[in-house]
N, C-alpha and C positions, 0 to 999 in steps of 0.2 A: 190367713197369715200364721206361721207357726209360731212356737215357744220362742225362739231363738232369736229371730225376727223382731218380737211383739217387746223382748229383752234387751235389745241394740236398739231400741226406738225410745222406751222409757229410759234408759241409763243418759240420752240425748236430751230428754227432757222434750222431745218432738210429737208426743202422743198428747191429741187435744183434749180441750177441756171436759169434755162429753163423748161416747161413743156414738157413730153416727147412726147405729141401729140400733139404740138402747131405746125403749118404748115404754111409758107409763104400767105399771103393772093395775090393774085395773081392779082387778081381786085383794091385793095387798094393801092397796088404796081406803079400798071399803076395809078391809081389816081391823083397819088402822083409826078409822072413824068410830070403832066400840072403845076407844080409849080417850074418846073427845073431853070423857070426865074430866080428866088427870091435867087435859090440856087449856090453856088460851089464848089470845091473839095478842100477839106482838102488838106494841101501843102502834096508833094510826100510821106512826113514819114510816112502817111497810107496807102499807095495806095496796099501794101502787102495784105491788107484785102480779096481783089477782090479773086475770086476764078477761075482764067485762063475762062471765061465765063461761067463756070456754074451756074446754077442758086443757090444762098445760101438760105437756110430757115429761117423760121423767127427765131429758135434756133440761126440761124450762125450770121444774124442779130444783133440780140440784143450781141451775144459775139461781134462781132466786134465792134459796138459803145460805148461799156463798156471799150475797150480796148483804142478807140479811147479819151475816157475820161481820162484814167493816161495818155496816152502821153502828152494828153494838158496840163495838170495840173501839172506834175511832174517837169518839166521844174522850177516850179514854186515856189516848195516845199521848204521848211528847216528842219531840227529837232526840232523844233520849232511851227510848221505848225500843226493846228487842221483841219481834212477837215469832213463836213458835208455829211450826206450818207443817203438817202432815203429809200424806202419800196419795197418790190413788186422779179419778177422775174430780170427782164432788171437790178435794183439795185442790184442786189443780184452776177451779171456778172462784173460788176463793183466791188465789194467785192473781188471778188474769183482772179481779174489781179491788181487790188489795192495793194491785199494782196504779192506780188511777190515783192513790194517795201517797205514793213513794215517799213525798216530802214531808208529811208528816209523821214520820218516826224515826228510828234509828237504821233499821235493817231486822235481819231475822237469820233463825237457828233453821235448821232443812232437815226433816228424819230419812232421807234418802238423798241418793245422788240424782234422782230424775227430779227431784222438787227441789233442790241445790240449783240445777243447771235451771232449769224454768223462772226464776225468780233472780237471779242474776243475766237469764234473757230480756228482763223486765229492768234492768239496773237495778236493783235492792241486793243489797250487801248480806253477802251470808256470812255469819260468823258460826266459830267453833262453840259447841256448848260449853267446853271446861273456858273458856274466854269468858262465857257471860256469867255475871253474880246474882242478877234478875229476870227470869222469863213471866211475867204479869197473864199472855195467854194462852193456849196452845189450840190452834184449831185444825179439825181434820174430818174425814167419812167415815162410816163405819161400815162393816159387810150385816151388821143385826143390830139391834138395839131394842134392850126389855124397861120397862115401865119405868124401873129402875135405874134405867141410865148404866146399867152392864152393857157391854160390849162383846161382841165379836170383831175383829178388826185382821189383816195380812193377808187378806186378798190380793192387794200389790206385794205381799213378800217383803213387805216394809216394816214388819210388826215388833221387830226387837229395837230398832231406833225409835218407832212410835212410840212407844212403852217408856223408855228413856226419856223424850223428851217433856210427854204427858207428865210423868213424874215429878219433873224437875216444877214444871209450869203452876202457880197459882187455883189460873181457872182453865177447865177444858172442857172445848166447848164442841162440840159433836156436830156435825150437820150433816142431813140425811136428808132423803126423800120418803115422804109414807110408805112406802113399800119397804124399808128396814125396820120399822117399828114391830116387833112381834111380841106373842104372848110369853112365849120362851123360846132359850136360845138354843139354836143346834141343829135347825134344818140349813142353813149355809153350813159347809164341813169346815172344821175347827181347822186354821194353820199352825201346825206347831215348828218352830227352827231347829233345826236335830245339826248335831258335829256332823258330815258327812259318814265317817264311820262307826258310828253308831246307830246308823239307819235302821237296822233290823231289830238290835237292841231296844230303841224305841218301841218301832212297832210289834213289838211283842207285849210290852208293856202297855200298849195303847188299846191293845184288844184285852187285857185282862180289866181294865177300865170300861169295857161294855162295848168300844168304837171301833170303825171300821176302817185303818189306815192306810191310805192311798200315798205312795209317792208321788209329786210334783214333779213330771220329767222335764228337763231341760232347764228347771229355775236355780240358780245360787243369787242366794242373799246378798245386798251390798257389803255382806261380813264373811263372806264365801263359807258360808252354811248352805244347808238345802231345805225343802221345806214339806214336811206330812201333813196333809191333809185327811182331817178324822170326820169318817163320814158316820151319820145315824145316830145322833146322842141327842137325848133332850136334858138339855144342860137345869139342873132344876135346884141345884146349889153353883153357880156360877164360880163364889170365890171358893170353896172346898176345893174343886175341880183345878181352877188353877193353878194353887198350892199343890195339888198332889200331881200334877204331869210338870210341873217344873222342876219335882224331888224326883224324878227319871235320872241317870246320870245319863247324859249325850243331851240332853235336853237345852237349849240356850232360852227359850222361853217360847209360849203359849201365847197365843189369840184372844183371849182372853183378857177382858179388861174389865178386872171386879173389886181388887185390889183396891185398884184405884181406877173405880169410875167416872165418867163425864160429869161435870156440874151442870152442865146446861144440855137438852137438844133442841137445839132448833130443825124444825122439821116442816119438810115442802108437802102441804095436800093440797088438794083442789082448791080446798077453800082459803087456802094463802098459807104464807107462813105461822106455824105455831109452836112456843115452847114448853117443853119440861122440865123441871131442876126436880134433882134429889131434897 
């Protein structure tokens, strides 16, 4: 399916929850298990997740940590309650077990127009951020996530309304499957939003920073930007890095979420769901 295609599908909010060829990374998995320190198990009300030892895929994954996010959160809810909702597939699972509580809260803020449409396919009411005075959570995927709770994020091309609406939110709360947890960030290529004519300007500046910047053919942003893709950095100061490619002029912001990192990740292994906080 091309760029174009795969673009008229998410702005429809028609693209499922999981991809159907998306498979457990098996290696990243085990990665992911030298960090078992740092981690531990969500109290028993998830532990249903497990699948009697079978191995789960990253499909099963990413459902389960999506699930694991209403339970946390719902605890927490009112009628009243705006909750903030990210971009991408792993969000989009989150959506679809969200959507099974509609009535208990008010509605929700959308960092994209394809999680806009999906959540009002669900009847949940989307509202405008400048409309809300309170966003209590913000939940979403990420494309990396370091021990720390740094991100990589704009693999959907979603990363300058992500960034906003994380901002805005309280608590943000990450959800991933083992296979995003790494040592350091920068083997997924860094998205950055560049002005359209600026594009070169960028990338000149993005190789004087160490990286290797790939335009994104065929993508504009819900903000009709475009987006580089910076390939080969081991990101080893995460917030330095952000700060300095969003002082680029053409720059509209960075992949990067160091700033202001996740409070929570909840994250899908084998062995069930597990979280980290800063």
């Amino acid at each position: 399916m091309g760029a174009a295609s795969l673009t008229k599908r998410a702005r429809s909010g028609s693209l499922p929850c999981v991809p159907k060829d998306d498979h457990t990374n098996d290696r990243a998995l085990q990665r992911s298990r030298r960090y078992n320190a740092g981690l531990f198990y969500i109290p028993p009300l998830f532990t249903y997740i497990r699948h009697r030892g079978a191995r789960m895929t990253q499909d099963q994954l990413k459902q389960a940590v999506a699930q694991a996010a209403v339970d946390f959160i719902l605890p927490k809810l009112d009628d009243k309650s705006i909750v903030g909702v990210g971009t991408g597939s792993t969000a989009n699972c989150f959506i679809d077990a969200l959507a099974k509580h509609k009535a208990a809260f008010d509605g929700a803020v959308a960092s994209s127009e394809a999680t806009a449409a999906r959540l009002k396919g669900h009847g949940i009411p989307v509202y405008e951020l400048n409309t809300v005075s309170d966003l209590e959570f913000y939940v979403d995927g990420a494309d990396e996530s370091d021990e720390h709770l740094n991100l990589i994020k704009g693999g959907g091309a979603a990363l300058t309304r992500e960034k906003i609406v994380a901002a805005v939110a309280k608590t943000f709360i990450c959800i991933a499957d083992g296979s995003k947890l790494v040592p350091v960030l920068g083997a997924f290529p860094l998205p950055v939003e560049v002005i359209p004519m600026a594009r070169s300007h960028v990338a000149r500046q993005l190789v004087k920073l160490g990286g290797d910047p790939v335009y994104r053919e065929g993508v504009l942003t819900d903000n009709g930007n475009i987006i580089i893709d910076v390939h080969n950095m081991s990101i080893t100061n995460p917030v330095e890095l952000e700060a300095q490619i969003n002082a680029i002029v053409g720059v509209v912001t960075n992949g990067l979420f160091a700033a202001r990192p996740a409070d929570l990740l909840l994250l899908g292994t084998t062995e069930g769901v597990k979280t980290l906080t800063r």
